[in-house]
C-alpha positions as CSV (number, residue, x, y, z in Angstrom):
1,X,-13.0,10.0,-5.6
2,X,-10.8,9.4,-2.4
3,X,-8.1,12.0,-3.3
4,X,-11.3,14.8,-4.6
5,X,-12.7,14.1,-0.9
6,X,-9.7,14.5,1.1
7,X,-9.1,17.7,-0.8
8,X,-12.6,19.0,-0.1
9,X,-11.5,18.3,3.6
10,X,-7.8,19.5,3.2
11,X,-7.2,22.0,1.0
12,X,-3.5,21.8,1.0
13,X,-2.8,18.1,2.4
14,X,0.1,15.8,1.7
15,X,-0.6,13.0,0.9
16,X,1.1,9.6,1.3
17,X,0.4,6.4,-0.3
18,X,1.7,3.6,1.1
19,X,1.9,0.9,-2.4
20,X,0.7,-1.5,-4.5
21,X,-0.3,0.7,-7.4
22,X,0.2,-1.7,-9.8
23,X,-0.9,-5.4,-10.6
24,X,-4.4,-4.4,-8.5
25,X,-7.3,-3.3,-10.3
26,X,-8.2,-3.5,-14.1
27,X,-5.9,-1.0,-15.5
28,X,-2.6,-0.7,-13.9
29,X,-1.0,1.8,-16.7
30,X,-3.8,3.6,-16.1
31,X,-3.1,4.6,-12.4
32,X,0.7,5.1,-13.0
33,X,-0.1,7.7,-15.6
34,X,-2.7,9.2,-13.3
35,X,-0.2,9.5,-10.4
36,X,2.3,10.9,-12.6
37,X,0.2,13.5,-13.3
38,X,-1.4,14.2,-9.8
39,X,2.2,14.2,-8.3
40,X,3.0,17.3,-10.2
41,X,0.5,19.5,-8.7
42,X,0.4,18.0,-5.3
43,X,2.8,17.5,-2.5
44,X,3.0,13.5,-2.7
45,X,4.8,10.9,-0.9
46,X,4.7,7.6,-2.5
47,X,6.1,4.5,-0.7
48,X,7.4,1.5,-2.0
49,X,4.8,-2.2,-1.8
50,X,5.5,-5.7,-2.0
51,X,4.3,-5.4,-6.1
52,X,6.8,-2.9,-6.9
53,X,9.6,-4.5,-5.0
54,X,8.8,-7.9,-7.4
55,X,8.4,-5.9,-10.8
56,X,11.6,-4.0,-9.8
57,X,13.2,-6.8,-9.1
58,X,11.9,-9.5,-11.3
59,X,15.3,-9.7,-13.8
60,X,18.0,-10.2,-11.1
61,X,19.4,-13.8,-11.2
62,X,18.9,-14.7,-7.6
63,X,14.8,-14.0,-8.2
64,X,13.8,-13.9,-11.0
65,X,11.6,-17.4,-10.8
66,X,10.6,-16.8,-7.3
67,X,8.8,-13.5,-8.5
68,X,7.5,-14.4,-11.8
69,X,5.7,-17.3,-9.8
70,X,4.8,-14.3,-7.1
71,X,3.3,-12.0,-10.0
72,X,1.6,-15.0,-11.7
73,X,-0.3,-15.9,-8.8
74,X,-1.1,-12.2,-7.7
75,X,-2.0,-10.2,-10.4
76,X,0.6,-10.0,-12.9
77,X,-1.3,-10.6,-15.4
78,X,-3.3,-7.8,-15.0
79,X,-0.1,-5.5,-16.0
80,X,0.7,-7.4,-18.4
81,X,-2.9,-6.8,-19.7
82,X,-2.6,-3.0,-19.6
83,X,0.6,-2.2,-21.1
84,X,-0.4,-4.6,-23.9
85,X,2.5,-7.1,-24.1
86,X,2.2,-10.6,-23.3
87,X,4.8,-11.5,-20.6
88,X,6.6,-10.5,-17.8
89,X,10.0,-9.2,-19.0
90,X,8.8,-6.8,-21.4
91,X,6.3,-5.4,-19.3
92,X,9.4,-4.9,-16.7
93,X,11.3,-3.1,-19.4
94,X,8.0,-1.1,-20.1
95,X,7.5,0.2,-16.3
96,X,11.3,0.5,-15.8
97,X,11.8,2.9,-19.0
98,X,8.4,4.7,-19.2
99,X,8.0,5.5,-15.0
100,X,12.0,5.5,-14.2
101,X,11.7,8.7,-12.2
102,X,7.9,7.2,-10.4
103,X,10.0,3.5,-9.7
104,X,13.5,5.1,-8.6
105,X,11.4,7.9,-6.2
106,X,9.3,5.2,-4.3
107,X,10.5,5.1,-0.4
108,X,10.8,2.1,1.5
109,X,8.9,4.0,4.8
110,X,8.0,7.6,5.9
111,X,8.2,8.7,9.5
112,X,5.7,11.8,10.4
113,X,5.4,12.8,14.0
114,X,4.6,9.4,16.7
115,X,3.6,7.7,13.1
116,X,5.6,5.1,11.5
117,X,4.1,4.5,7.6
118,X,5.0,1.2,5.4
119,X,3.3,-1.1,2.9
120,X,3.1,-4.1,5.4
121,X,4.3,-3.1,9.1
122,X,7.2,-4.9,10.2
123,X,8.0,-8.3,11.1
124,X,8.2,-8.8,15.6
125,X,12.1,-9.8,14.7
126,X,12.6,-6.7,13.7
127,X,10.5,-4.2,15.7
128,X,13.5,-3.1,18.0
129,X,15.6,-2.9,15.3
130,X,15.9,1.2,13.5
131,X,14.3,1.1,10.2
132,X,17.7,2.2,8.5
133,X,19.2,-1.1,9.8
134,X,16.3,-2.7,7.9
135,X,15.9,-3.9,4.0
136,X,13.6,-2.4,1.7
137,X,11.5,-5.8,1.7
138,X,11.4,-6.2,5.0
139,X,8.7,-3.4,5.6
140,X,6.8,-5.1,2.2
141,X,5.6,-9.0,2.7
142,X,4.7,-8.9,6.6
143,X,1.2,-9.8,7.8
144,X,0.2,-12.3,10.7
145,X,3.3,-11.9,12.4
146,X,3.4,-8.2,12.3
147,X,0.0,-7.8,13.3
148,X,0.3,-10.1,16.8
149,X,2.7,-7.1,17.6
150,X,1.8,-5.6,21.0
151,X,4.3,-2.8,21.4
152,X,5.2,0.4,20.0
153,X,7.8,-0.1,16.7
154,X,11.0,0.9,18.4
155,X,8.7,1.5,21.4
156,X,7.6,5.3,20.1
157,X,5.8,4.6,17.0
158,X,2.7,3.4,15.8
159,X,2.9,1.5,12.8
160,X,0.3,2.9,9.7
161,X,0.2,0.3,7.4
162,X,-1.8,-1.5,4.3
163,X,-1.0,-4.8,2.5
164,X,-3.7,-6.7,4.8
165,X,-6.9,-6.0,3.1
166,X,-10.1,-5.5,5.6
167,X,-13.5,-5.0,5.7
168,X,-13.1,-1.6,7.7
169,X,-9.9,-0.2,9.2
170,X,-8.3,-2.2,11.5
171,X,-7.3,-0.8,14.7
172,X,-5.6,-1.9,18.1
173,X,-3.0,0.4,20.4
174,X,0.1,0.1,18.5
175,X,-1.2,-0.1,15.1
176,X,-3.7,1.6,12.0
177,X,-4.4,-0.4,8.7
178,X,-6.2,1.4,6.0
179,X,-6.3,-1.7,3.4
180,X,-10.2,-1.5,3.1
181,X,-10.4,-4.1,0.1
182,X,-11.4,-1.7,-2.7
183,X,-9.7,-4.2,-5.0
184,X,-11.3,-7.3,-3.8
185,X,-15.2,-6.2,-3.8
186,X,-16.7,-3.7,-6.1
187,X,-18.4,-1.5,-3.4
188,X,-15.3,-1.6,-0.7
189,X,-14.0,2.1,-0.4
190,X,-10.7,3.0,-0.7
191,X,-9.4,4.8,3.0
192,X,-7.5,7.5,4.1
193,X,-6.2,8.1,7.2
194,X,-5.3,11.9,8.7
195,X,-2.7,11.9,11.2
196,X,-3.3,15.4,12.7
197,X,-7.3,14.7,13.1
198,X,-7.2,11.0,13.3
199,X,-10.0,11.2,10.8
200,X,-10.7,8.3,8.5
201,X,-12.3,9.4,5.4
202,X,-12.9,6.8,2.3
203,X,-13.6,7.1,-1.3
204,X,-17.6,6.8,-0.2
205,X,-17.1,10.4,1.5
206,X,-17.5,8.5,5.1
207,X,-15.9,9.8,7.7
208,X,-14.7,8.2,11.2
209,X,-12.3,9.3,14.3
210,X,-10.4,6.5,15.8
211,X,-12.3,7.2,18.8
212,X,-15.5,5.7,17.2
213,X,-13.6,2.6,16.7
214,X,-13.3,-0.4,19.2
215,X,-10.1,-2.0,19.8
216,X,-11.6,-5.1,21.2
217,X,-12.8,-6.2,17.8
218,X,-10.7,-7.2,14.7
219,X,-11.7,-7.1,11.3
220,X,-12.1,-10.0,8.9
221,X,-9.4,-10.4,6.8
222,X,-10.8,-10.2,3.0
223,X,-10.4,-13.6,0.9
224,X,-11.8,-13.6,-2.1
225,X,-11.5,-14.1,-5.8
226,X,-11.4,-10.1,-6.6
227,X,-11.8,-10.7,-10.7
228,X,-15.2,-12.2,-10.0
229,X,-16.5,-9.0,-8.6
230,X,-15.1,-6.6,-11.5
């Protein structure tokens, strides 16, 4: 619904998502095979999250037992679930065989004119620091540190970012998230952000500028049981 409604509004857009495709939601196959297919007649950009980086990673000796316990306590099983196997290391063979070229094209960040895009924004340690000095997961797992950030990321850029799921998009000078919670409550839109408009427009056909936003207000940050909504 989203991706029909930013068409309707952009006829030719590029689009760029910014993770977690898999692991969320009921049917995780299900939106791999969709994106597969969407990819090949639109102009897509598809960044790496914190869910690919542990499914990608989930056989290497050093973490192997940190991220099984990371995907059992965060949705895992839900993959597991839709590819129809019944643990982690087949399913890992599954995504890593059937979606090689979708794993092996994801991008750790995407730069597009004063707009920095990641899965999680980036740790305060590391906000002087260029992104190519950086490591792929150090733009995936960031949250309450990143978002007491109150400067520009290298002092040009503002951070887009998702990861930290919200009940509207949050919004302050130096940063945009567009986690809207879709995956924790039923009727929570998923959002879109245009950089050229600075339009928000969500899977509910709502749209927003920035400039009806206040950035003396921040959003609660969603905690909830998701399944029990589904």
């Amino acid at each position: 619904m989203l991706l029909t409604n930013i068409r309707l509004f952009d006829k030719k857009p590029l689009f760029i998502f910014v993770g977690d495709y898999i692991d969320k939601g009921l049917d995780p196959k299900k939106t791999l095979d969709f994106l597969q297919i969407f990819k090949t007649y639109n102009d897509c950009v598809f960044l790496i999250g914190n869910h690919e980086y542990a499914w990608m990673n989930l056989t290497s000796t050093q973490n192997q037992n940190n991220f099984t316990t990371y995907l059992e306590k965060y949705g895992g099983d839900n993959t597991i679930s839709s590819f129809g196997e019944n643990d982690f290391f087949n399913t890992q063979k599954r995504l890593m065989d059937d979606y090689h070229s979708f794993f092996s094209s994801l991008k750790p960040y995407y730069i597009i004119n004063n707009y920095f895009i990641c899965h999680s924004g980036i740790s305060q340690v590391n906000y002087l620091r260029q992104p190519t000095e950086l490591e792929s997961r150090d733009f995936l797992f960031n949250r309450y540190d990143f978002l007491k950030t109150d400067t520009f990321y290298c002092n040009k850029y503002i951070m887009i970012f998702g990861h930290t799921p919200f009940y509207y998009p949050y919004i302050d000078t130096y940063k945009i998230g567009i986690d809207t919670a879709a995956f924790f409550y039923k009727e929570r839109p998923l959002t879109s952000f245009c950089v050229e408009t600075k339009i928000f427009l969500n899977s509910n056909n709502q749209n927003k500028h920035l400039s009806d936003f206040s950035l003396n207000i921040c959003p609660n940050i969603v905690r909830f049981n998701p399944m029990n909504n589904f």
